[in-house]
N, C-alpha and C positions, 0 to 999 in steps of 0.2 A: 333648819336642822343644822346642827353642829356636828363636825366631824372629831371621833377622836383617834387617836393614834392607835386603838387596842380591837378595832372593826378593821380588819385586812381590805372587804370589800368599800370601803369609803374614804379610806387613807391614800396620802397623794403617791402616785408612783411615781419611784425614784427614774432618776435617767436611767441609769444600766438597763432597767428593766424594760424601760419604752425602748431602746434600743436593742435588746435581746430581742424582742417582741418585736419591733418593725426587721430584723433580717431572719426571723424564722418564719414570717408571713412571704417574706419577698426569697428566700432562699430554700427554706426546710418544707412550703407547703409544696405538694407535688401538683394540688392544683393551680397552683400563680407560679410554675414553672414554664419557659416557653415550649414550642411546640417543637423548636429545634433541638431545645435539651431536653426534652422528652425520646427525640428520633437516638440523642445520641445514649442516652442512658439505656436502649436496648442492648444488650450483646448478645452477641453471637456465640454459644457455646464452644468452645475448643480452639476458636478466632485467633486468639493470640498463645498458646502454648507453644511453647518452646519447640515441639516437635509435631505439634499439628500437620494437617494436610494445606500442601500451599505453600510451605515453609522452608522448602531447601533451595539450596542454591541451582542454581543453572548456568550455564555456559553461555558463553558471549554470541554467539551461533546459534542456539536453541533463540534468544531472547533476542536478537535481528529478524531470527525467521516468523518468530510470531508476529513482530512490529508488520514487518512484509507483510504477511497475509490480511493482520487485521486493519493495516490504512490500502490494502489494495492494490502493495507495488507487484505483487507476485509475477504477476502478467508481464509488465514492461520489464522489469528484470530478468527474466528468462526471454524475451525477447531479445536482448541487445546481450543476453549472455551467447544466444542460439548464435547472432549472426559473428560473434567475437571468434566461436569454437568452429565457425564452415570448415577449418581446412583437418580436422578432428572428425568433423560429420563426413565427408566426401573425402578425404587420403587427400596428400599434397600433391599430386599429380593433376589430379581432377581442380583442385584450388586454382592453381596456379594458372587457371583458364576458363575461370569462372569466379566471380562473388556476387554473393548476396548484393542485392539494392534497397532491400527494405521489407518490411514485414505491412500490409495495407488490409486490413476489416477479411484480416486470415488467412492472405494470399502473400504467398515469400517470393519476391521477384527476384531473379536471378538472371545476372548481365555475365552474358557468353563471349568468348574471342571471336567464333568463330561462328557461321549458320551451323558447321558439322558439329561442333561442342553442343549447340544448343539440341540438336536431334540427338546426339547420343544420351545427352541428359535426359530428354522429355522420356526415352525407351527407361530410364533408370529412376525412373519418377518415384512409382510404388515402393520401392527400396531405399529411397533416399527419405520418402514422405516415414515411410515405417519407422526409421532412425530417429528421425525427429520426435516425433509423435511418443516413442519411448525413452527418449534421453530428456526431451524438455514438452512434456503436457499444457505445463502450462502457461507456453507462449500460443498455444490458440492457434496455431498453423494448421488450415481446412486443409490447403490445395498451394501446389508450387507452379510460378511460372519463367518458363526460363527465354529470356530476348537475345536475339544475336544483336549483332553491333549495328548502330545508327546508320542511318543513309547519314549523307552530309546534307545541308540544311542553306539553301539561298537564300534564307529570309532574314538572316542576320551576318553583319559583318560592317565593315566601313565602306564597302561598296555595292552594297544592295539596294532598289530602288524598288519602289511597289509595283505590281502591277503582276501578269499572269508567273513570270520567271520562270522555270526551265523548259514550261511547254512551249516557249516560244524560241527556244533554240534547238529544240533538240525532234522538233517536228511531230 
């Protein structure tokens, strides 16, 4: 069988045409499109207008505090804000004879001058805890405890030796 030039279906096709023809197969079918330019060729109605929802600006504040919440600092951040602000929480009088030691699994320890600082505190608990509790939520503070000051400690120094140590001087 002879082919003539005036039969369309048995005439040789030209390149442009094998070429139109191999990038509507690989670009224009939507079934030999991938499955990822499938996901993206969906839109979302009103997505991108100019004035959509979604779309305005926000403050440096607003877009910090979401970052906070949604990686989770919220917590530690009001924690070390709570214990920055003690002398705001309790007036400067009450500070200046007591701080914060640390915030532990909800429990704010607080180191006192004195045994009698530490008893006036413990009477001033409920009122101190209530402050908290409505200034900074959420640092997680259950319950406050407040320590007088250290005994002193024979077991370290450059001249301590093992062994029982003050019971044995002191009878």
């Amino acid at each position: 069988m002879t082919t003539t030039p005036d039969d369309p279906e048995t005439a040789p096709e030209s390149e442009a045409v094998a070429v139109y023809r191999r990038l509507r197969r690989v670009f224009g079918d939507p079934s030999m499109r991938s499955s990822d330019a499938r996901r993206r060729a969906i839109r979302i109605p009103g997505a991108s207008a100019p004035f959509g929802a979604g779309r305005d600006p926000e403050g440096i504040g607003d877009v910090l505090e979401g970052m906070t919440r949604s990686l989770g600092w919220s917590s530690p951040l009001a924690r070390g804000e709570l214990l920055t602000s003690w002398p705001e929480l309790v007036g400067a009088d009450v500070a200046a004879h007591c701080e914060p030691a640390g915030i532990d699994e909800g429990v704010l320890t607080v180191q006192c001058d004195s045994t009698a600082w530490a008893t006036q505190l413990r009477i001033m608990r409920a009122e101190i805890l209530t402050t908290i509790l409505r200034q900074y939520p959420e640092a997680q503070v259950s319950s406050i405890r407040f320590i007088g000051p250290g005994a002193p400690s024979w077991k370290r120094g450059p001249r301590s030796v093992p062994g029982r140590g003050p019971r044995d001087t002191y009878g």
